[in-house]
C-alpha positions as CSV (number, residue, x, y, z in Angstrom):
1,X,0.0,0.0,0.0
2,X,1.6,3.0,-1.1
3,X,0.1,6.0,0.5
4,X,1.7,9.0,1.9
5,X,1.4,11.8,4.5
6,X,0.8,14.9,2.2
7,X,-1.8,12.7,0.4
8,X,-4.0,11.8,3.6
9,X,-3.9,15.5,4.9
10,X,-5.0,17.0,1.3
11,X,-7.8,13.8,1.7
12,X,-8.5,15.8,5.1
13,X,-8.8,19.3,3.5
14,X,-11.0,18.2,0.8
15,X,-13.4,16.3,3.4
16,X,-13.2,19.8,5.3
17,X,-13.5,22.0,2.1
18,X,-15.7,20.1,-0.6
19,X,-13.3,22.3,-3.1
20,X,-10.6,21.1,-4.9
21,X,-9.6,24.9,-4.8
22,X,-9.7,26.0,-1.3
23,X,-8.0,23.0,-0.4
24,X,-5.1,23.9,-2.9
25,X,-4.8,27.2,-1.2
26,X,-5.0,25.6,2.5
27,X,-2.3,23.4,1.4
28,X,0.0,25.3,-1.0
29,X,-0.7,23.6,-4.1
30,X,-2.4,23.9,-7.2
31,X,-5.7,22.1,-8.1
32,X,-4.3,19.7,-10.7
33,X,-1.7,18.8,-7.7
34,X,-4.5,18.3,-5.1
35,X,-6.2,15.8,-8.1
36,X,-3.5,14.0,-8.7
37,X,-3.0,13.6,-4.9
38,X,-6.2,12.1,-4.6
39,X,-6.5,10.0,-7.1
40,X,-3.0,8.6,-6.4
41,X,-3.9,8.2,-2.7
42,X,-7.3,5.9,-4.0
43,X,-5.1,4.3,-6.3
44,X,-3.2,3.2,-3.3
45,X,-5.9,1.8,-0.8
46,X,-8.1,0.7,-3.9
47,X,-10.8,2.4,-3.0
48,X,-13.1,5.3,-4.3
49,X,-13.1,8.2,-1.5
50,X,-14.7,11.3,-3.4
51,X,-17.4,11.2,-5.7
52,X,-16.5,14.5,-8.0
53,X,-19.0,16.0,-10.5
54,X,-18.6,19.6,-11.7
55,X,-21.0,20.9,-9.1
56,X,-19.8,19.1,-6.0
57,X,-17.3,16.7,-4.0
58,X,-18.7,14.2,-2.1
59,X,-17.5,11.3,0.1
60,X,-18.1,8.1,-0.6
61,X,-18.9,5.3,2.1
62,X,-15.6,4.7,2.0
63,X,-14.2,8.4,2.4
64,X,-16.2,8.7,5.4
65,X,-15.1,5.9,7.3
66,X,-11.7,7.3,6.0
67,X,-12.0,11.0,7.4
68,X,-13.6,9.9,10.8
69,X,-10.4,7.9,11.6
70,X,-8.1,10.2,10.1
71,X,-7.8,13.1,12.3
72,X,-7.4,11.3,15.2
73,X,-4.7,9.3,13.5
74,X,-2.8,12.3,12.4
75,X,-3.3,14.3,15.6
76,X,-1.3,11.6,17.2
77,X,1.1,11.6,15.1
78,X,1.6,15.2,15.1
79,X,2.1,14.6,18.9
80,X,4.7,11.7,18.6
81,X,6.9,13.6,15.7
82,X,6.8,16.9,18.2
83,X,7.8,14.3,21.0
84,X,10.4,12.8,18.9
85,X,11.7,16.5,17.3
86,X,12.0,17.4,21.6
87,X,14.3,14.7,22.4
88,X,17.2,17.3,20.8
89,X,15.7,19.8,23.3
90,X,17.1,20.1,26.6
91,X,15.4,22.9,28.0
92,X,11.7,21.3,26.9
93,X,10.0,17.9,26.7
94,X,8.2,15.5,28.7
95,X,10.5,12.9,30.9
96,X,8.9,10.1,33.2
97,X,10.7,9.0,36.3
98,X,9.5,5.4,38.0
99,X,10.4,5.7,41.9
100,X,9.2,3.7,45.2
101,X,6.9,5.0,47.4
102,X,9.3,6.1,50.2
103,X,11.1,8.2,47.4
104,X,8.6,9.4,46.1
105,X,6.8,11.0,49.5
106,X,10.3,12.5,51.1
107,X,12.4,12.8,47.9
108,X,11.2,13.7,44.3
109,X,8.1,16.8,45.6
110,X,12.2,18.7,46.2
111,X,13.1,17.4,42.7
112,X,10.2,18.3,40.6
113,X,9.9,21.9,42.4
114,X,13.3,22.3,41.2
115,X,13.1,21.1,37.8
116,X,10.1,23.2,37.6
117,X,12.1,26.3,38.9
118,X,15.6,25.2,36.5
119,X,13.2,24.1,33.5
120,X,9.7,25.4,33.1
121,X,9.3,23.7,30.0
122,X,9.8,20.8,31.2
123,X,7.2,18.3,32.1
124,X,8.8,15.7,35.1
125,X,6.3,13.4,35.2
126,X,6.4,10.8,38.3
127,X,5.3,7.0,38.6
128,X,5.0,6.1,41.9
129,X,5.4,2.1,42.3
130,X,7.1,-0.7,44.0
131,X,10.8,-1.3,43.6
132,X,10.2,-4.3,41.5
133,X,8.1,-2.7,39.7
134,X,10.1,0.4,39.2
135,X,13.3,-1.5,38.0
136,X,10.9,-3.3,35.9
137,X,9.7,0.0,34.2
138,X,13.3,1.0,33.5
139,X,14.4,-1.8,31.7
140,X,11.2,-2.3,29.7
141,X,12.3,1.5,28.6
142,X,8.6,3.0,30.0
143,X,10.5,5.4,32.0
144,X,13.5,7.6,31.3
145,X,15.2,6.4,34.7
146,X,14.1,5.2,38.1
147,X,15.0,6.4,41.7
148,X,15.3,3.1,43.8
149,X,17.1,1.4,47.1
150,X,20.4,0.0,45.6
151,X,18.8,-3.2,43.7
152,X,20.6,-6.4,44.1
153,X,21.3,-7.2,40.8
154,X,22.0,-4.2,38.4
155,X,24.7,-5.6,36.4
156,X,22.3,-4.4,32.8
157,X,21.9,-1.0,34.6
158,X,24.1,2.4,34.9
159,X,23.5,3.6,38.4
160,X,24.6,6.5,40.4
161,X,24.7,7.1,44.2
162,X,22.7,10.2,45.3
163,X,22.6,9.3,49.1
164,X,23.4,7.4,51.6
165,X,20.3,6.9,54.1
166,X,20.6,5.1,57.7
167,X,18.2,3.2,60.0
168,X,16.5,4.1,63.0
169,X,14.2,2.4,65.5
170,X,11.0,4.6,66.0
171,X,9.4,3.6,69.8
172,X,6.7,5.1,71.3
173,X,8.4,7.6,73.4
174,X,7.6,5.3,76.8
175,X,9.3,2.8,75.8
176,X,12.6,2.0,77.7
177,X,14.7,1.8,74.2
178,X,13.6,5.5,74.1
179,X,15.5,6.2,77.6
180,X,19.1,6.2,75.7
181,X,20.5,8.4,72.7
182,X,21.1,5.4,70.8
183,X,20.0,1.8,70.5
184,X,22.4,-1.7,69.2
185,X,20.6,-3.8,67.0
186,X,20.8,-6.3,69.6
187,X,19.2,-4.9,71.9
188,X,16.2,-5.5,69.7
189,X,15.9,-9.5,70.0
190,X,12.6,-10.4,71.8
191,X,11.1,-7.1,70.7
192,X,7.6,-7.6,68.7
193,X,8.3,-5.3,65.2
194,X,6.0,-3.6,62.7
195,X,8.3,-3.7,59.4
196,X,7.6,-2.2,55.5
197,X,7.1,-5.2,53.7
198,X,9.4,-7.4,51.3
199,X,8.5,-5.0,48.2
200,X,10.3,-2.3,49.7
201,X,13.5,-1.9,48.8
202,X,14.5,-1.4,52.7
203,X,13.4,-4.8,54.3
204,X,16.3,-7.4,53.3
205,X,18.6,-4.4,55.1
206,X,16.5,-5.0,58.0
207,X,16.2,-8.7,58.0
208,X,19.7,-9.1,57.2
209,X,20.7,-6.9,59.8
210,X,18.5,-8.3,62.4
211,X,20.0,-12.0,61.7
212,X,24.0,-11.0,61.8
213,X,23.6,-9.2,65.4
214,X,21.3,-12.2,66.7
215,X,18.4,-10.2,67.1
216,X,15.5,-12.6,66.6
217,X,11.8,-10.5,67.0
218,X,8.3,-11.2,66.4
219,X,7.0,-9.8,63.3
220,X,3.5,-8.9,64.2
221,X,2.9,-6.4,61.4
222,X,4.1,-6.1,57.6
223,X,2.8,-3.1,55.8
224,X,3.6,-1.4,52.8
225,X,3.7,2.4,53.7
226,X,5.5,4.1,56.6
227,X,2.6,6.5,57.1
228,X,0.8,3.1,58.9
229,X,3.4,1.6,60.0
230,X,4.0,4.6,62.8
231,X,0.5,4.7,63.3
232,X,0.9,0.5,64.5
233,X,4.1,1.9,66.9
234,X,1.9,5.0,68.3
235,X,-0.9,2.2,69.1
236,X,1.8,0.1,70.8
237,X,1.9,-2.9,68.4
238,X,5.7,-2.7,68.3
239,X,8.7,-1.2,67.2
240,X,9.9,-0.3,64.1
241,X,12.4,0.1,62.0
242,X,12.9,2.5,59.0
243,X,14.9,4.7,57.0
244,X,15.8,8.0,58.7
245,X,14.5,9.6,55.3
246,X,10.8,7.6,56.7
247,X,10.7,10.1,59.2
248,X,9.3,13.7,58.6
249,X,12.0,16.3,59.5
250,X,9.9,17.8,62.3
251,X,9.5,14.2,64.0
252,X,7.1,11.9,64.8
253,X,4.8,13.3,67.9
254,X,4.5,11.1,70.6
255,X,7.5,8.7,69.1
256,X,11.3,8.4,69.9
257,X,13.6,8.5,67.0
258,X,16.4,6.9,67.9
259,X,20.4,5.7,65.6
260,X,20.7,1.8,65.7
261,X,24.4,0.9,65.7
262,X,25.8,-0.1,64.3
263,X,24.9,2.6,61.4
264,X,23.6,0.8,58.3
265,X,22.8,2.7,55.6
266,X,20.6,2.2,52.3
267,X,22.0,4.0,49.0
268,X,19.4,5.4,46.7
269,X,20.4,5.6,43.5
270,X,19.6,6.7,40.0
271,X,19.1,4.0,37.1
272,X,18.9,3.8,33.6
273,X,19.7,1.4,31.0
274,X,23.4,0.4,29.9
275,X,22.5,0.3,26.1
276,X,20.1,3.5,26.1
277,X,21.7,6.8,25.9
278,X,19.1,9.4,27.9
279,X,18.1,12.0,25.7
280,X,19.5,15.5,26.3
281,X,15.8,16.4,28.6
282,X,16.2,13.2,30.3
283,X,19.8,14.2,30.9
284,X,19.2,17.6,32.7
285,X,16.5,16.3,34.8
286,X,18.9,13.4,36.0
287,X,21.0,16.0,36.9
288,X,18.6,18.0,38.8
289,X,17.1,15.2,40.6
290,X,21.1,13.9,41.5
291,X,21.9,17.8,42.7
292,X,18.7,18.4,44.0
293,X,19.3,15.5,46.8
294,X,23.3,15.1,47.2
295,X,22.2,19.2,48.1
296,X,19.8,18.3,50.8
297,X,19.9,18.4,54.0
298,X,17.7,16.0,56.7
Protein backbone atom coordinates (compact mmCIF):
# COMPACT_ATOMS: atom_id res chain seq x y z
CA UNK A 1 0.00 0.00 0.00
CA UNK A 2 1.62 3.02 -1.11
CA UNK A 3 0.13 6.04 0.51
CA UNK A 4 1.67 9.01 1.86
CA UNK A 5 1.39 11.80 4.54
CA UNK A 6 0.77 14.87 2.20
CA UNK A 7 -1.82 12.67 0.43
CA UNK A 8 -3.95 11.77 3.58
CA UNK A 9 -3.90 15.48 4.87
CA UNK A 10 -5.05 17.00 1.25
CA UNK A 11 -7.78 13.85 1.65
CA UNK A 12 -8.50 15.84 5.06
CA UNK A 13 -8.81 19.28 3.45
CA UNK A 14 -10.98 18.20 0.77
CA UNK A 15 -13.37 16.28 3.35
CA UNK A 16 -13.21 19.82 5.25
CA UNK A 17 -13.49 22.05 2.07
CA UNK A 18 -15.75 20.06 -0.57
CA UNK A 19 -13.32 22.26 -3.11
CA UNK A 20 -10.56 21.14 -4.85
CA UNK A 21 -9.64 24.88 -4.84
CA UNK A 22 -9.72 26.00 -1.26
CA UNK A 23 -7.96 22.98 -0.43
CA UNK A 24 -5.13 23.91 -2.88
CA UNK A 25 -4.79 27.18 -1.18
CA UNK A 26 -4.99 25.59 2.51
CA UNK A 27 -2.29 23.42 1.40
CA UNK A 28 0.00 25.31 -0.98
CA UNK A 29 -0.67 23.62 -4.07
CA UNK A 30 -2.43 23.86 -7.21
CA UNK A 31 -5.72 22.06 -8.05
CA UNK A 32 -4.34 19.73 -10.72
CA UNK A 33 -1.74 18.77 -7.68
CA UNK A 34 -4.48 18.31 -5.08
CA UNK A 35 -6.15 15.81 -8.10
CA UNK A 36 -3.53 13.99 -8.66
CA UNK A 37 -2.97 13.65 -4.94
CA UNK A 38 -6.18 12.09 -4.62
CA UNK A 39 -6.47 10.04 -7.08
CA UNK A 40 -2.96 8.57 -6.42
CA UNK A 41 -3.91 8.15 -2.74
CA UNK A 42 -7.34 5.92 -4.00
CA UNK A 43 -5.07 4.27 -6.34
CA UNK A 44 -3.23 3.21 -3.34
CA UNK A 45 -5.90 1.83 -0.81
CA UNK A 46 -8.09 0.69 -3.95
CA UNK A 47 -10.76 2.37 -2.96
CA UNK A 48 -13.13 5.26 -4.34
CA UNK A 49 -13.07 8.23 -1.51
CA UNK A 50 -14.68 11.34 -3.37
CA UNK A 51 -17.36 11.19 -5.70
CA UNK A 52 -16.50 14.45 -7.96
CA UNK A 53 -18.97 15.98 -10.48
CA UNK A 54 -18.62 19.64 -11.68
CA UNK A 55 -20.95 20.87 -9.09
CA UNK A 56 -19.80 19.12 -5.99
CA UNK A 57 -17.28 16.68 -4.03
CA UNK A 58 -18.69 14.16 -2.14
CA UNK A 59 -17.48 11.32 0.15
CA UNK A 60 -18.08 8.10 -0.58
CA UNK A 61 -18.87 5.25 2.08
CA UNK A 62 -15.58 4.75 1.97
CA UNK A 63 -14.18 8.41 2.45
CA UNK A 64 -16.15 8.69 5.39
CA UNK A 65 -15.09 5.87 7.31
CA UNK A 66 -11.71 7.26 5.99
CA UNK A 67 -11.98 11.04 7.37
CA UNK A 68 -13.64 9.90 10.78
CA UNK A 69 -10.39 7.93 11.57
CA UNK A 70 -8.06 10.23 10.06
CA UNK A 71 -7.82 13.07 12.25
CA UNK A 72 -7.43 11.26 15.23
CA UNK A 73 -4.65 9.30 13.52
CA UNK A 74 -2.80 12.30 12.36
CA UNK A 75 -3.33 14.33 15.65
CA UNK A 76 -1.30 11.58 17.15
CA UNK A 77 1.14 11.63 15.12
CA UNK A 78 1.62 15.22 15.06
CA UNK A 79 2.15 14.57 18.89
CA UNK A 80 4.73 11.71 18.59
CA UNK A 81 6.93 13.60 15.66
CA UNK A 82 6.82 16.91 18.17
CA UNK A 83 7.81 14.28 21.04
CA UNK A 84 10.43 12.85 18.88
CA UNK A 85 11.70 16.47 17.32
CA UNK A 86 11.96 17.45 21.57
CA UNK A 87 14.32 14.68 22.40
CA UNK A 88 17.15 17.34 20.76
CA UNK A 89 15.73 19.80 23.29
CA UNK A 90 17.15 20.05 26.62
CA UNK A 91 15.36 22.89 28.00
CA UNK A 92 11.68 21.30 26.86
CA UNK A 93 10.02 17.90 26.69
CA UNK A 94 8.24 15.53 28.69
CA UNK A 95 10.53 12.90 30.93
CA UNK A 96 8.92 10.09 33.16
CA UNK A 97 10.67 9.02 36.33
CA UNK A 98 9.46 5.43 37.96
CA UNK A 99 10.41 5.74 41.86
CA UNK A 100 9.17 3.72 45.16
CA UNK A 101 6.85 5.03 47.44
CA UNK A 102 9.32 6.10 50.22
CA UNK A 103 11.06 8.21 47.41
CA UNK A 104 8.62 9.42 46.09
CA UNK A 105 6.76 11.04 49.47
CA UNK A 106 10.35 12.49 51.11
CA UNK A 107 12.41 12.76 47.85
CA UNK A 108 11.19 13.73 44.32
CA UNK A 109 8.14 16.76 45.59
CA UNK A 110 12.22 18.67 46.19
CA UNK A 111 13.14 17.40 42.69
CA UNK A 112 10.18 18.27 40.61
CA UNK A 113 9.85 21.90 42.41
CA UNK A 114 13.33 22.34 41.22
CA UNK A 115 13.11 21.07 37.85
CA UNK A 116 10.09 23.17 37.61
CA UNK A 117 12.06 26.32 38.87
CA UNK A 118 15.64 25.17 36.51
CA UNK A 119 13.22 24.06 33.46
CA UNK A 120 9.66 25.44 33.09
CA UNK A 121 9.30 23.74 30.03
CA UNK A 122 9.75 20.75 31.18
CA UNK A 123 7.20 18.25 32.09
CA UNK A 124 8.84 15.65 35.05
CA UNK A 125 6.29 13.38 35.24
CA UNK A 126 6.40 10.81 38.25
CA UNK A 127 5.30 6.95 38.59
CA UNK A 128 4.95 6.15 41.88
CA UNK A 129 5.38 2.07 42.33
CA UNK A 130 7.15 -0.68 44.02
CA UNK A 131 10.81 -1.30 43.57
CA UNK A 132 10.19 -4.29 41.53
CA UNK A 133 8.10 -2.66 39.68
CA UNK A 134 10.10 0.43 39.17
CA UNK A 135 13.29 -1.48 38.04
CA UNK A 136 10.94 -3.27 35.91
CA UNK A 137 9.72 0.01 34.23
CA UNK A 138 13.28 1.04 33.53
CA UNK A 139 14.39 -1.81 31.74
CA UNK A 140 11.22 -2.33 29.69
CA UNK A 141 12.27 1.54 28.65
CA UNK A 142 8.58 3.04 30.02
CA UNK A 143 10.46 5.36 31.98
CA UNK A 144 13.51 7.58 31.31
CA UNK A 145 15.24 6.37 34.70
CA UNK A 146 14.12 5.16 38.13
CA UNK A 147 15.04 6.39 41.73
CA UNK A 148 15.29 3.10 43.78
CA UNK A 149 17.09 1.41 47.11
CA UNK A 150 20.37 -0.03 45.62
CA UNK A 151 18.75 -3.19 43.73
CA UNK A 152 20.58 -6.44 44.14
CA UNK A 153 21.25 -7.17 40.76
CA UNK A 154 22.00 -4.19 38.43
CA UNK A 155 24.69 -5.55 36.41
CA UNK A 156 22.26 -4.43 32.80
CA UNK A 157 21.89 -0.99 34.56
CA UNK A 158 24.08 2.39 34.86
CA UNK A 159 23.52 3.63 38.39
CA UNK A 160 24.58 6.46 40.40
CA UNK A 161 24.72 7.10 44.22
CA UNK A 162 22.75 10.19 45.26
CA UNK A 163 22.56 9.33 49.09
CA UNK A 164 23.35 7.35 51.65
CA UNK A 165 20.26 6.90 54.07
CA UNK A 166 20.60 5.15 57.65
CA UNK A 167 18.17 3.20 59.98
CA UNK A 168 16.53 4.15 62.97
CA UNK A 169 14.17 2.43 65.47
CA UNK A 170 11.00 4.59 65.98
CA UNK A 171 9.36 3.59 69.77
CA UNK A 172 6.74 5.08 71.26
CA UNK A 173 8.39 7.59 73.38
CA UNK A 174 7.60 5.30 76.82
CA UNK A 175 9.27 2.77 75.81
CA UNK A 176 12.61 1.96 77.74
CA UNK A 177 14.67 1.80 74.23
CA UNK A 178 13.58 5.54 74.10
CA UNK A 179 15.48 6.19 77.56
CA UNK A 180 19.13 6.18 75.73
CA UNK A 181 20.46 8.40 72.65
CA UNK A 182 21.09 5.45 70.79
CA UNK A 183 20.00 1.83 70.47
CA UNK A 184 22.36 -1.66 69.15
CA UNK A 185 20.63 -3.81 66.98
CA UNK A 186 20.83 -6.29 69.57
CA UNK A 187 19.17 -4.93 71.92
CA UNK A 188 16.23 -5.51 69.66
CA UNK A 189 15.90 -9.53 70.02
CA UNK A 190 12.60 -10.36 71.85
CA UNK A 191 11.10 -7.13 70.73
CA UNK A 192 7.57 -7.59 68.66
CA UNK A 193 8.29 -5.34 65.18
CA UNK A 194 6.01 -3.64 62.74
CA UNK A 195 8.29 -3.71 59.37
CA UNK A 196 7.57 -2.16 55.55
CA UNK A 197 7.14 -5.15 53.67
CA UNK A 198 9.43 -7.42 51.35
CA UNK A 199 8.48 -5.04 48.21
CA UNK A 200 10.31 -2.32 49.72
CA UNK A 201 13.46 -1.89 48.83
CA UNK A 202 14.48 -1.35 52.68
CA UNK A 203 13.44 -4.78 54.33
CA UNK A 204 16.34 -7.37 53.27
CA UNK A 205 18.57 -4.44 55.13
CA UNK A 206 16.46 -4.98 57.97
CA UNK A 207 16.23 -8.71 58.02
CA UNK A 208 19.73 -9.14 57.25
CA UNK A 209 20.74 -6.91 59.82
CA UNK A 210 18.51 -8.33 62.42
CA UNK A 211 19.99 -12.02 61.67
CA UNK A 212 24.02 -10.95 61.79
CA UNK A 213 23.60 -9.21 65.37
CA UNK A 214 21.28 -12.23 66.67
CA UNK A 215 18.35 -10.19 67.12
CA UNK A 216 15.49 -12.65 66.63
CA UNK A 217 11.83 -10.50 66.96
CA UNK A 218 8.32 -11.16 66.39
CA UNK A 219 7.00 -9.77 63.28
CA UNK A 220 3.54 -8.93 64.15
CA UNK A 221 2.86 -6.38 61.41
CA UNK A 222 4.05 -6.06 57.59
CA UNK A 223 2.82 -3.14 55.78
CA UNK A 224 3.60 -1.44 52.78
CA UNK A 225 3.72 2.39 53.73
CA UNK A 226 5.55 4.09 56.62
CA UNK A 227 2.64 6.54 57.08
CA UNK A 228 0.83 3.07 58.91
CA UNK A 229 3.41 1.57 59.95
CA UNK A 230 4.01 4.58 62.76
CA UNK A 231 0.51 4.73 63.33
CA UNK A 232 0.87 0.53 64.49
CA UNK A 233 4.07 1.90 66.94
CA UNK A 234 1.90 5.01 68.31
CA UNK A 235 -0.91 2.21 69.13
CA UNK A 236 1.83 0.09 70.84
CA UNK A 237 1.91 -2.94 68.43
CA UNK A 238 5.74 -2.74 68.26
CA UNK A 239 8.70 -1.19 67.21
CA UNK A 240 9.90 -0.35 64.10
CA UNK A 241 12.41 0.07 61.96
CA UNK A 242 12.90 2.48 59.01
CA UNK A 243 14.90 4.66 56.97
CA UNK A 244 15.81 7.98 58.69
CA UNK A 245 14.49 9.56 55.32
CA UNK A 246 10.82 7.65 56.67
CA UNK A 247 10.67 10.10 59.19
CA UNK A 248 9.30 13.69 58.59
CA UNK A 249 12.05 16.32 59.55
CA UNK A 250 9.89 17.85 62.26
CA UNK A 251 9.52 14.15 64.04
CA UNK A 252 7.12 11.90 64.78
CA UNK A 253 4.80 13.33 67.91
CA UNK A 254 4.49 11.14 70.59
CA UNK A 255 7.54 8.70 69.13
CA UNK A 256 11.31 8.42 69.85
CA UNK A 257 13.56 8.46 67.01
CA UNK A 258 16.44 6.90 67.92
CA UNK A 259 20.43 5.74 65.64
CA UNK A 260 20.71 1.77 65.65
CA UNK A 261 24.40 0.85 65.71
CA UNK A 262 25.83 -0.06 64.28
CA UNK A 263 24.93 2.55 61.43
CA UNK A 264 23.64 0.83 58.30
CA UNK A 265 22.85 2.70 55.65
CA UNK A 266 20.64 2.16 52.32
CA UNK A 267 22.01 4.02 49.02
CA UNK A 268 19.39 5.37 46.74
CA UNK A 269 20.39 5.61 43.55
CA UNK A 270 19.56 6.72 40.03
CA UNK A 271 19.09 3.97 37.14
CA UNK A 272 18.93 3.79 33.62
CA UNK A 273 19.71 1.44 30.99
CA UNK A 274 23.38 0.36 29.92
CA UNK A 275 22.54 0.25 26.11
CA UNK A 276 20.12 3.51 26.12
CA UNK A 277 21.67 6.84 25.90
CA UNK A 278 19.12 9.36 27.88
CA UNK A 279 18.12 12.02 25.74
CA UNK A 280 19.52 15.53 26.32
CA UNK A 281 15.82 16.37 28.59
CA UNK A 282 16.22 13.23 30.34
CA UNK A 283 19.76 14.15 30.89
CA UNK A 284 19.21 17.56 32.74
CA UNK A 285 16.54 16.28 34.79
CA UNK A 286 18.93 13.35 35.96
CA UNK A 287 20.99 15.99 36.87
CA UNK A 288 18.64 18.05 38.80
CA UNK A 289 17.10 15.24 40.57
CA UNK A 290 21.10 13.91 41.49
CA UNK A 291 21.87 17.77 42.70
CA UNK A 292 18.74 18.45 44.00
CA UNK A 293 19.32 15.50 46.82
CA UNK A 294 23.30 15.11 47.22
CA UNK A 295 22.15 19.16 48.08
CA UNK A 296 19.76 18.30 50.79
CA UNK A 297 19.90 18.41 53.96
CA UNK A 298 17.73 16.01 56.68
Amino acid sequence: MNVTLRQLRVFQSVARTRNFSRTGEAVGLTQPAVSRAILDLERGLGLRLLDRTTREVALTEAGRSLVARLARALDELDATLADVAGLADADGGKVRVASSPTLSAYLMPACIATCARAAPRVRFLLLDRIQQDVLESVRGGEVDFGVVVEPPEVDDLHCEAILHDPFVLVTPMSHRLARTASVRWKALAGQPLVLLDAASGSRRYVDDALARHGADCRIEQELSHPTTVFQMVEAGIGLTVMPRLAVPPGGLPGLAVRPLLPRLERTVMLVRRHDRALSPVAERVWRIVSETVRGGKR
